[in-house]
N, C-alpha and C positions, 0 to 999 in steps of 0.2 A: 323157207321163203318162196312164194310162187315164181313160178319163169317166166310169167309177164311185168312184174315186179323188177326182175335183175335186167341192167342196163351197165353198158359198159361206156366209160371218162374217157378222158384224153388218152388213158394208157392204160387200161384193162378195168375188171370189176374188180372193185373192193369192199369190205364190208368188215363189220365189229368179228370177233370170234366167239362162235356162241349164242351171239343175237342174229345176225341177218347169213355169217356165212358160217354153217355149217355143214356136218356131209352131205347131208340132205341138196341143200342149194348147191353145194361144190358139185356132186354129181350131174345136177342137172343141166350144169355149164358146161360140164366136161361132156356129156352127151350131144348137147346139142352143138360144141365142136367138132365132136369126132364124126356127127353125124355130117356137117361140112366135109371136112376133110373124106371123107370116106366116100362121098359121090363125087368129089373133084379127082382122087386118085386111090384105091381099094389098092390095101394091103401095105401104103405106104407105111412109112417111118415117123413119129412125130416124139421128140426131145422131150424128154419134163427133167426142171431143176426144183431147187427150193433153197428159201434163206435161212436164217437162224428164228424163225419165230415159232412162235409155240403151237407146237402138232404143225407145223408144214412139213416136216418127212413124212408123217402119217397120213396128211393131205393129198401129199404127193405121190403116195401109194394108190390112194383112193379113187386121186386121177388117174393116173395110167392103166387101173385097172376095168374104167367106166371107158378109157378110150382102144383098149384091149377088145373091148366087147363091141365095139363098134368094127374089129377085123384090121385093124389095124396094129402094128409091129411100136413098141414104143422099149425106147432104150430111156431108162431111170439111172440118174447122178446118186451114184452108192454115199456122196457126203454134201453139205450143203456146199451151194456153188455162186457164184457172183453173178449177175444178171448177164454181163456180159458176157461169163464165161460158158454159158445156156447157150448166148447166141452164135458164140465161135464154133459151139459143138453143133449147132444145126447146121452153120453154114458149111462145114466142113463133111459133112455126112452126106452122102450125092444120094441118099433114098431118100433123104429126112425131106419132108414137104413142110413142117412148123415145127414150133416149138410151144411148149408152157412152162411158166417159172411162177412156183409160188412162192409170192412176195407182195408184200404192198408197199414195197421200196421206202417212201422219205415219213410212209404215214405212221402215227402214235403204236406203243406195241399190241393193240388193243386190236390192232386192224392185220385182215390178212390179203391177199389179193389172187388174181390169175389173169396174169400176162400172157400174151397168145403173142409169137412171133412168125414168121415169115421162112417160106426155105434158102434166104442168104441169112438169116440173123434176124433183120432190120423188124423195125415194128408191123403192123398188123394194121394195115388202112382203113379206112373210115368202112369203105364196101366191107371190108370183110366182115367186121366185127356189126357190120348190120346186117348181115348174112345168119351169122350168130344167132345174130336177136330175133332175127325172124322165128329161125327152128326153133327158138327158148317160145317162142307165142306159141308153136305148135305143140309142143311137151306141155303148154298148159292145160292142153284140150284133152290127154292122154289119164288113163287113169293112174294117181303115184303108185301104186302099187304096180304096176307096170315098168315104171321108169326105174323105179328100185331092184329091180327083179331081173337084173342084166347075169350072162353070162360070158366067161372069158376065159381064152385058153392059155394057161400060166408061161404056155412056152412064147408066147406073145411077148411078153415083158423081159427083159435084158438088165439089170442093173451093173451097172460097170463104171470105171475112175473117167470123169468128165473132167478133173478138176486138169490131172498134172498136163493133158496136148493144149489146154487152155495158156499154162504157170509157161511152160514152154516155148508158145507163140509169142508171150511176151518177152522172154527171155532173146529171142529171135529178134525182136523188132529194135529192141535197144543200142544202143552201141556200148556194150559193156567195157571195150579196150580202154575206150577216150573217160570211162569213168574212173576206170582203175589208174591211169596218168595220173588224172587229179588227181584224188584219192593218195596216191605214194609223192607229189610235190606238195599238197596241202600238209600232209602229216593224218589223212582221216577227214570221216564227213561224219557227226551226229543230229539223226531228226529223231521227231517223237511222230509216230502214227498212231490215231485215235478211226477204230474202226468202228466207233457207238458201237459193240455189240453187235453189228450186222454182219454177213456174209464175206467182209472184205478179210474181218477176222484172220489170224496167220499169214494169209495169202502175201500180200504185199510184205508185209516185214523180212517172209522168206526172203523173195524176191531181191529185195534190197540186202540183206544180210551176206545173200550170194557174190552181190557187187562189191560188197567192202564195206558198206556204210555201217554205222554204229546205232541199232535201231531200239529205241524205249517206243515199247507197245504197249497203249493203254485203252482198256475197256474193250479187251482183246481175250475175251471167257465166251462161252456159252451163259445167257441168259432172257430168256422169252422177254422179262418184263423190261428191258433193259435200261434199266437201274434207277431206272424213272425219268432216266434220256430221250428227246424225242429222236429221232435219229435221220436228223438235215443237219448238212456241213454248213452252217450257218451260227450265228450269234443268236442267241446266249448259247447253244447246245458246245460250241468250240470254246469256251471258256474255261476248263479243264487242259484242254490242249494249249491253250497260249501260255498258262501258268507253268504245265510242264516243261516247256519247250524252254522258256525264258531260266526256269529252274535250274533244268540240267546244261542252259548254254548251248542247245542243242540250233543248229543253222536256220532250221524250217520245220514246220508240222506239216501232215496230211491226213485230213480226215475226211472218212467218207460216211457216205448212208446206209440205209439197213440191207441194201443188197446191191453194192459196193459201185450206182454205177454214176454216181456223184459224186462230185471231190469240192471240198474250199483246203484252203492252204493258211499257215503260219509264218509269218515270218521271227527273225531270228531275236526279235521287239518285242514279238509275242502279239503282232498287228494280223489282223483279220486279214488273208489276202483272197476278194471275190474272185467267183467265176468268171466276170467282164475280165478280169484282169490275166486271170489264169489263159481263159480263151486266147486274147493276145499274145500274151509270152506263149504259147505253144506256135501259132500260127507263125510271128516271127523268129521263132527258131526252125520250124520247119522250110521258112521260106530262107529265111537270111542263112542259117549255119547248113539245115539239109540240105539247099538249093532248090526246091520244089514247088510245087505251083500248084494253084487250082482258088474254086470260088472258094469264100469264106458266108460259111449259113449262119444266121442266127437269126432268135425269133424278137418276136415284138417288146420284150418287158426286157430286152439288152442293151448294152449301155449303146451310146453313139459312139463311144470312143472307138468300141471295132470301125467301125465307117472310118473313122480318120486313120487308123494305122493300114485299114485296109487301102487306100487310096495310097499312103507314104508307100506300104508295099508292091502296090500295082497288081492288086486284086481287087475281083468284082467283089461286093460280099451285098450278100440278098436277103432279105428281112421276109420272116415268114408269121403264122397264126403260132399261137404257144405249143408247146407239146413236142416232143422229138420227131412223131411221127410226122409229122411235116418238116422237115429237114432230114428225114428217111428218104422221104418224097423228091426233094432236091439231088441227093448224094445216087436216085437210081437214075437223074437225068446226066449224072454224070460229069468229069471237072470240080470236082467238090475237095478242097485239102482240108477241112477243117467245117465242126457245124457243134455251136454247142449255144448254149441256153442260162440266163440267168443262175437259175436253181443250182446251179454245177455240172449238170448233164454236159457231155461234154464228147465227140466221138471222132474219129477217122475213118473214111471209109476204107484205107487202103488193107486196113488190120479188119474190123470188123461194122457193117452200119449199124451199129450201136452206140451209145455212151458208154463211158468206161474209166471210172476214177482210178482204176490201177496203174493203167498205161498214162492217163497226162501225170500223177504222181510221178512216176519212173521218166516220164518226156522231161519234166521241173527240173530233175535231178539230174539229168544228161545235160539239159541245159545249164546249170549252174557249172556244170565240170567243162561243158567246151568253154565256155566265157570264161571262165575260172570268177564267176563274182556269185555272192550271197543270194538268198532270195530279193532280201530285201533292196541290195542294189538293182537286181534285173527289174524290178518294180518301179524304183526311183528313175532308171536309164527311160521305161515305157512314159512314164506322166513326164516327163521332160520333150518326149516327142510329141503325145497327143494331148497332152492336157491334164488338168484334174478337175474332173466332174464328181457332183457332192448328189450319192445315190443309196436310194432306202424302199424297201417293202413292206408295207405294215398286214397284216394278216386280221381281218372285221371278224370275229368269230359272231356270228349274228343268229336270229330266230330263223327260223326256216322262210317264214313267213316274209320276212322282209329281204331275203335274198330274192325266192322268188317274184316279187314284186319288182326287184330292181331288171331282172332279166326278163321282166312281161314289158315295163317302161324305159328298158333306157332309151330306144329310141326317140326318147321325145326330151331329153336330155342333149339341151344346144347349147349351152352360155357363148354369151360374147366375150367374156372375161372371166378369168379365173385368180381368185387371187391379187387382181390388178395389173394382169395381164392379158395383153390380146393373145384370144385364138386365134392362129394363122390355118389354123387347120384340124379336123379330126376324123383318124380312120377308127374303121366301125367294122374288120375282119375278124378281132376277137376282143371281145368286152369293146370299152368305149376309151382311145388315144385320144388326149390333147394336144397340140403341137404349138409352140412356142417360138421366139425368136432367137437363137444363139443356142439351138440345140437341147431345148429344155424342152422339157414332156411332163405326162400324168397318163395314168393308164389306170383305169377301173378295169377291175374281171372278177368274173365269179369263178370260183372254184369246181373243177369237175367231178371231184373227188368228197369233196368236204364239204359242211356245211356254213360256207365263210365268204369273204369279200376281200380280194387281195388288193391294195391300191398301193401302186408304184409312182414312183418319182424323180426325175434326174433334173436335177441344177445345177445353176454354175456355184451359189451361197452357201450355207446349210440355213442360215434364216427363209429363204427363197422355196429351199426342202420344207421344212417345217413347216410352212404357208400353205403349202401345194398337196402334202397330205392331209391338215387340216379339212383343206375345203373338197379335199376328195371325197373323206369323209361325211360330210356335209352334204355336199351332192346327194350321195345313197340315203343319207337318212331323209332329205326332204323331199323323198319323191313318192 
């Protein structure tokens, strides 16, 4: 793939395996990183992880041995490792100036990716990663025979266990005691963890196993294709999980994504429990049971119901552009207890700025054992305080062609009405929001990753939902 061609999304470059990302391209990314890093700080340290996709250890060889030749010191994750478990290893390394995790987190197994992180964890800001892009235009002017033809000196590269001061921290941040109470007056806690396949794999089950709980791991192998799962904690892909959970009588599921740093939840119904929701229950137990304070981040395509719990709490909570990376942004201005995102992304800065489906799994769990109630009561207690809004994602898998036309035109995309609804409002920071009366929305985006049209929706009806992605719909096609 040429280097004027590769362009990095909202959260790193991804591409097919095979078709666009091969070693060929992967080297050319990894040079034209290392070649950053190497003029902001020579001889530094830079992290590389990898998930469970096919050839990413060997990827990941490939990498550190292109950012090796760039004179640079790179310490390699001897097994696969959880996206956030990459970021606690950087931030905790006082030479490490970034990090890279290959993964392409939530995307098909078909795709693989290269995350570039920051020297506390956190993601990789917009300058940098067009810092990147710049050096990838100059590698195109280079002859490939050149660019392939690197040297590197083996004692440069370090492979070593990233996974257990990660398993550790968490172990750390928990309050294990108040789990084990529960645990010995309940008589026991059974979940099912559903890791798709992805990096979270074993990790969290340990985790929990070490607390008491009684853990059914499912889809918890090694396998590249995985298993024909896309691997987002999301509906249909958790429908495996609700069955089992419901099956074995088990309290709560947790399933995460392909490289563990997304979580959605089960309840004990075998009821889907979103991220909007998860986000809340962690922020008021961190506020209510922890005592702790700070903003509450989320990005545009999140429910409002954060805003209302956030006010009951007496925290600010601040709406950003989609993407972590901008509630990276927030948590380094600091005050931040909590920043998470539709998708399940979901992080704390106090532990690490990243997302991280291990720890709010393990927070869920802490929390049902101080309150002593089920998931699905802690659910029923939250929509009794702030409401129940009827909320949905529908994902446009479209031509190319008509994506980009929608992101040449949406400016000119005004309605009065949508639906038979007045627009009271619409922001235009990422994709195109409609804003509604009584807390109801529409949100068009394109995809940074993929070649799709995402359109969101939150109401107070589900007829009202149905309506509203309709003519979302509708919108994109008739423009």
């Amino acid at each position: 793939m040429p280097s004027n061609e590769i362009h990095f999304g909202t959260d790193g470059w991804r591409a097919v395996i095979g078709a666009d990302f091969t070693y060929a391209s992967l080297r050319r990314v990894a040079l034209a990183a290392g070649r950053v890093w190497a003029r902001k700080e020579p001889a530094a340290t830079i992290v590389v992880g990898y998930d469970t996709r096919f050839q990413a250890g060997a990827f990941a060889r490939a990498a550190a041995e292109v950012l090796a030749s760039c004179g640079l010191r790179v310490q390699l994750s001897d097994a696969y490792i959880p996206t956030p478990g990459l970021c606690y290893s950087v931030a905790q390394n006082s030479r490490a100036v970034g990090g890279v995790q290959l993964t392409a987190s939530h995307n098909p197994a078909e795709y693989l990716g290269f995350k570039v992180r920051m020297s506390d964890g956190g993601a990789s800001p917009v300058e940098f990663t067009d810092e990147i892009e710049a050096e990838l235009l100059a590698l195109s002017r280079e002859i490939p025979a050149e660019i392939e033809s690197f040297v590197f000196d083996e004692k440069l590269i370090e492979t070593t266990d990233l996974v257990s001061p990660y398993l550790d921290s968490l172990r750390a941040f928990i309050d294990s005691e108040n789990i084990a109470n529960y645990l010995e007056k309940r008589g026991g806690l059974s979940v099912v963890v559903d890791p798709l396949y992805g990096a979270g794999q074993s990790y969290l089950s340990r985790l929990l196993c070490e607390l008491g709980v009684d853990v059914r791991e499912i889809h918890g192998e090694l396998n590249p294709g995985f298993g024909g799962l896309h691997p987002e904690p999301i509906p249909p892909w958790t429908q495996t999980a609700s069955t089992v959970v419901v099956a074995n009588k088990a309290a709560a599921g947790f399933v995460t994504d392909g490289d563990a740093d997304r979580i959605g939840a089960i309840d004990e119904e075998g009821t889907f429990v979103s991220p909007h929701r998860i986000i809340a229950l962690v922020a008021q137990h961190l506020v209510e049971d922890r005592k702790l304070s700070g903003r509450i981040i989320k990005t545009l395509s999140t429910s409002t119901t954060i805003d209302r719990l956030g006010a009951l709490l007496g925290c600010v909570v601040v709406t950003t552009p989609i993407g972590f990376k901008w509630i990276y942004a927030e948590m380094l201005k600091g005050d931040v207890l909590i920043g998470g995102e539709e998708s399940g992304g979901i992080g704390i800065p106090s532990h690490v700025r990243e997302r991280d489906g291990l720890l709010m799994a393990l927070l869920l769990t802490e929390m049902m054992a101080h309150r002593s109630k089920t998931l699905k009561e802690l659910v029923d207690d939250l929509v009794a305080q702030v409401g129940y809004m009827y909320y949905r994602r529908d994902d446009l898998r479209l031509e190319l062609s008509v994506k980009d036309n929608f992101v040449a035109n949406q400016d000119k995309v005004d309605p009065e009405k949508i639906a038979g609804r007045t627009v009271i409002d619409t922001i235009r920071t990422d994709g195109i929001k409609f804003l509604f009366a009584n807390d109801e929305w529409l949100l068009l985006r394109p995809s940074g990753t993929e070649p799709l049209i995402r359109v969101y929706a939150e109401t107070n009806t589900q007829e009202a939902l149905d309506e509203f992605l309709a003519a979302g719909a509708s919108l994109i096609e008739t423009l």
